[in-house]
C-alpha positions as CSV (number, residue, x, y, z in Angstrom):
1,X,-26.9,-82.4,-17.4
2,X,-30.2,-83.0,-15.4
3,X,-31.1,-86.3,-15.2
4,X,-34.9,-86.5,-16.8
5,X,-38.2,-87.4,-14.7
6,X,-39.6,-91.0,-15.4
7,X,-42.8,-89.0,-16.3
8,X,-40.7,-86.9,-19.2
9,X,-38.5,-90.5,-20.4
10,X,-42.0,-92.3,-20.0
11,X,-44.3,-89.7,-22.5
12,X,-41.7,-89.1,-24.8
13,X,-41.5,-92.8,-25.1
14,X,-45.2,-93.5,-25.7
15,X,-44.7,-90.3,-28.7
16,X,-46.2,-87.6,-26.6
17,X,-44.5,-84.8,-28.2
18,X,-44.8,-82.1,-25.4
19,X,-42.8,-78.5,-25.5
20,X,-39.6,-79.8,-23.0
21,X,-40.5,-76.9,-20.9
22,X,-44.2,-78.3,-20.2
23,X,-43.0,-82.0,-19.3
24,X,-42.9,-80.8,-15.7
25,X,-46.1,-79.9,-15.6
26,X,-47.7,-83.1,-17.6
27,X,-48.2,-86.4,-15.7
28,X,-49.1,-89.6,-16.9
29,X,-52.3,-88.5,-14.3
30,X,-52.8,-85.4,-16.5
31,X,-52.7,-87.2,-19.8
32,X,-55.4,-90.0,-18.8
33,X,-57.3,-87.9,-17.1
34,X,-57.5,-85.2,-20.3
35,X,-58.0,-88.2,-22.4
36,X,-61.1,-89.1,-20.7
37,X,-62.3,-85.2,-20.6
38,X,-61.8,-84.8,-24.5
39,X,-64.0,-88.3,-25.3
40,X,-66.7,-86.2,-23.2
41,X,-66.0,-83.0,-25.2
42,X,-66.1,-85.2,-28.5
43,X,-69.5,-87.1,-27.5
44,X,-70.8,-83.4,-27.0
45,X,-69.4,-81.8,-30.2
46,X,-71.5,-84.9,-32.1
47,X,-74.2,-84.0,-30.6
48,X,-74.4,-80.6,-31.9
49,X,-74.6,-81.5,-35.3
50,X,-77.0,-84.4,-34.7
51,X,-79.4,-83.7,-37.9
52,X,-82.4,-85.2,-35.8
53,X,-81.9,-82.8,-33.3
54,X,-81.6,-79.9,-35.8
55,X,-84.9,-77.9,-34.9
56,X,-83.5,-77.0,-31.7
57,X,-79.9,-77.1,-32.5
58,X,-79.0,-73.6,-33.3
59,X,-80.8,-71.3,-30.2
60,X,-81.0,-74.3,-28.1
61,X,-79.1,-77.9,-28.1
62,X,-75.2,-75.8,-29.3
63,X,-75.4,-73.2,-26.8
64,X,-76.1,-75.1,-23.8
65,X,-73.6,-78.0,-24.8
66,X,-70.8,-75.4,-25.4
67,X,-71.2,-74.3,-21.5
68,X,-71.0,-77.7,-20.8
69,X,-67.1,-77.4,-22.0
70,X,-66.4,-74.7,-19.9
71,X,-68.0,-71.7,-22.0
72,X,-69.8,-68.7,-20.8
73,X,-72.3,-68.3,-23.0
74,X,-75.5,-65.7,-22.7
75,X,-78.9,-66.0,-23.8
76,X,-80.6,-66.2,-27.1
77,X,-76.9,-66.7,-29.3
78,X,-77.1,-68.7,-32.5
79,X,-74.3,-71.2,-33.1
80,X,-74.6,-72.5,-36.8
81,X,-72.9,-75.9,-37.5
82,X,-69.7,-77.5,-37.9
83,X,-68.5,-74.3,-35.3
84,X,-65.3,-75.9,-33.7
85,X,-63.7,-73.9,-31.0
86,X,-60.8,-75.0,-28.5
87,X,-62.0,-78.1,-26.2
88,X,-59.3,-77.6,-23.9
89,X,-59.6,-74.1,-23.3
90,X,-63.3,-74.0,-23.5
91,X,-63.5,-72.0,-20.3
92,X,-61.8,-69.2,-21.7
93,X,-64.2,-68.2,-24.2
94,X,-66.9,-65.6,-23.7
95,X,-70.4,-65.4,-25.8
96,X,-72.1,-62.3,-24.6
97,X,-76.1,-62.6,-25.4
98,X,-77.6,-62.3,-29.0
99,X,-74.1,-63.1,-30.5
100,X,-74.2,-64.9,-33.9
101,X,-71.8,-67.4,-35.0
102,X,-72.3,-68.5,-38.5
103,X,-71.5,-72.2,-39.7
104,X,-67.3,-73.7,-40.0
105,X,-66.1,-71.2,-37.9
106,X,-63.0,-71.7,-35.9
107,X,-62.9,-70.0,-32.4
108,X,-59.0,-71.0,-31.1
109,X,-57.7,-70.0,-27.9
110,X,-54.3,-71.3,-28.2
111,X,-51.4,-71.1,-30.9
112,X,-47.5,-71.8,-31.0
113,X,-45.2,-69.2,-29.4
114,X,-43.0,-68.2,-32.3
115,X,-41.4,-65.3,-30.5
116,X,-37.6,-67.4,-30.0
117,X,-38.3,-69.6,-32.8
118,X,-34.8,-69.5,-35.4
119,X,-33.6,-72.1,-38.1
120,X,-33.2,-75.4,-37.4
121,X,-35.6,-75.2,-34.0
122,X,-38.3,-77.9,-34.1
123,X,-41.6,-76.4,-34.3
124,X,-43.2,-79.6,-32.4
125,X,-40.9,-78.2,-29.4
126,X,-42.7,-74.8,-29.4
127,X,-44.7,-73.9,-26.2
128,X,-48.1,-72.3,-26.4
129,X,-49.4,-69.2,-25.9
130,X,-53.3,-69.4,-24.8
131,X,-55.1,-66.3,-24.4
132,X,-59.0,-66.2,-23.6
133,X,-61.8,-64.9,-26.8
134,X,-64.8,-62.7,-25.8
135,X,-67.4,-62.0,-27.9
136,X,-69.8,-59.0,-26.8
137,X,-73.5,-58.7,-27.1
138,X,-75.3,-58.6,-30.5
139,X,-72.0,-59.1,-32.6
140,X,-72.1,-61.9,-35.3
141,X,-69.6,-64.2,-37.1
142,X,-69.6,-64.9,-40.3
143,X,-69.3,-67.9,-41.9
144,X,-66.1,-69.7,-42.2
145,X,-64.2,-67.3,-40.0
146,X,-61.4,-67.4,-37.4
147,X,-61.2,-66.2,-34.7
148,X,-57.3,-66.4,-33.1
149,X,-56.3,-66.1,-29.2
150,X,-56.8,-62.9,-27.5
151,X,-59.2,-61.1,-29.6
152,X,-62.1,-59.6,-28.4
153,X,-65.4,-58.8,-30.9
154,X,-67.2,-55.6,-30.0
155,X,-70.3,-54.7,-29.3
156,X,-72.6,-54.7,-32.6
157,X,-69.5,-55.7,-34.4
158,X,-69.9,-57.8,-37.3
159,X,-67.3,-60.1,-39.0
160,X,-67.7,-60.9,-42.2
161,X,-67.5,-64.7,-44.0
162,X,-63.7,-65.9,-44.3
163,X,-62.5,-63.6,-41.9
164,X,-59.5,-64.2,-40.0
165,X,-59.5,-62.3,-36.8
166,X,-56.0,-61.3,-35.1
167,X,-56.7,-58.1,-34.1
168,X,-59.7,-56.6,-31.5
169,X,-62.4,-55.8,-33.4
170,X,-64.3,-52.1,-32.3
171,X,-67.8,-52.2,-31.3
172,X,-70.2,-51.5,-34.0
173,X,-67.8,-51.9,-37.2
174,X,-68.6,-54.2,-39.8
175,X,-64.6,-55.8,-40.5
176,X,-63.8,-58.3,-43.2
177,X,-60.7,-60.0,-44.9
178,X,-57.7,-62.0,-44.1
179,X,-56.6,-60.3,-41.6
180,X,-59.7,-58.7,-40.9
181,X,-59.7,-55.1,-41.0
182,X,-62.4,-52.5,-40.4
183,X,-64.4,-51.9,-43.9
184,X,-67.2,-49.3,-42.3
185,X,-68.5,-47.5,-39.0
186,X,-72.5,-48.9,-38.2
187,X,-74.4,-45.1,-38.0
188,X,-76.9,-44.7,-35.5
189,X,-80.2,-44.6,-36.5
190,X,-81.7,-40.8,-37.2
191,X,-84.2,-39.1,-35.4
């Protein structure tokens, strides 16, 4: 048996519950460090739903403080309130311009890796897998939706309230439901 890292007998002692597999790559460094970026990311999120600052919070005050996490994020989006997205991996999501997101959504860039999980394995044990979300120009979010890892939002695309988004959504498609699922085609406008 491999005799465990003072770093992996240290965090599991303090009740950091890390995948056994990541303990290698987590240091006591890494976890103060992280501790001191997510207060940051917190004092940010409050600010976006600061109701003094609400005139400007939408188009203005939401967008800028989400590239301050690490988001790319283009010009003249809406981001309603209450829209929580991955602090951590903030840098891997993408908000083309003109993109809509509705209030409550969720936009998550990581989830558990169930691929080897069986009965009797401890879910808590479970790695990650973190894939990046990209949102293209002019699409909009409806309210209350999710949006999981590695889904990308088309073009035009539009995703209806309570949506839960595995799947890529085409551009210009209206999709709705849990899973979302593409309801209708957007026709181009005649001549």
């Amino acid at each position: 048996m491999a005799k465990l890292s003072f770093s992996y007998r240290l965090l599991r002692a303090l009740g950091f519950n890390y995948p056994e597999d990541e303990y290698g790559n987590v240091s006591i460094l890494r976890i103060i460090g992280q501790f001191f970026i997510n207060m940051y990311h917190a004092l940010l999120l409050s600010m976006m739903n600061w109701w003094i600052l609400e005139p400007i919070n939408p188009r203005g005050l939401r967008p800028f403080l989400l590239k301050c996490m690490g988001a790319k994020v283009g010009k003249d989006c809406f981001i309603g309130y209450d829209v929580y997205f991955d602090m951590n991996h903030a840098d891997m999501i993408t908000i083309a311009d003109k993109v809509h997101i509705d209030n409550r959504c969720f936009l998550l860039c990581h989830k558990r890796n169930l691929d080897n999980y069986c009965i009797n394995d401890d879910y808590s044990k479970l790695g990650y897998k973190v894939k990046p979300i990209v949102i293209h120009k002019g699409s909009s979010i409806g309210s209350c939706s999710v949006l999981m890892p590695g889904v990308t939002i088309g073009e035009g695309a539009i995703v209806g309230a309570g949506s839960l988004v595995t799947k890529d959504i085409p551009a210009w498609t209206i999709a709705t439901g849990r899973p979302a699922r593409v309801v209708k085609q957007i026709p181009a406008k005649p001549l």
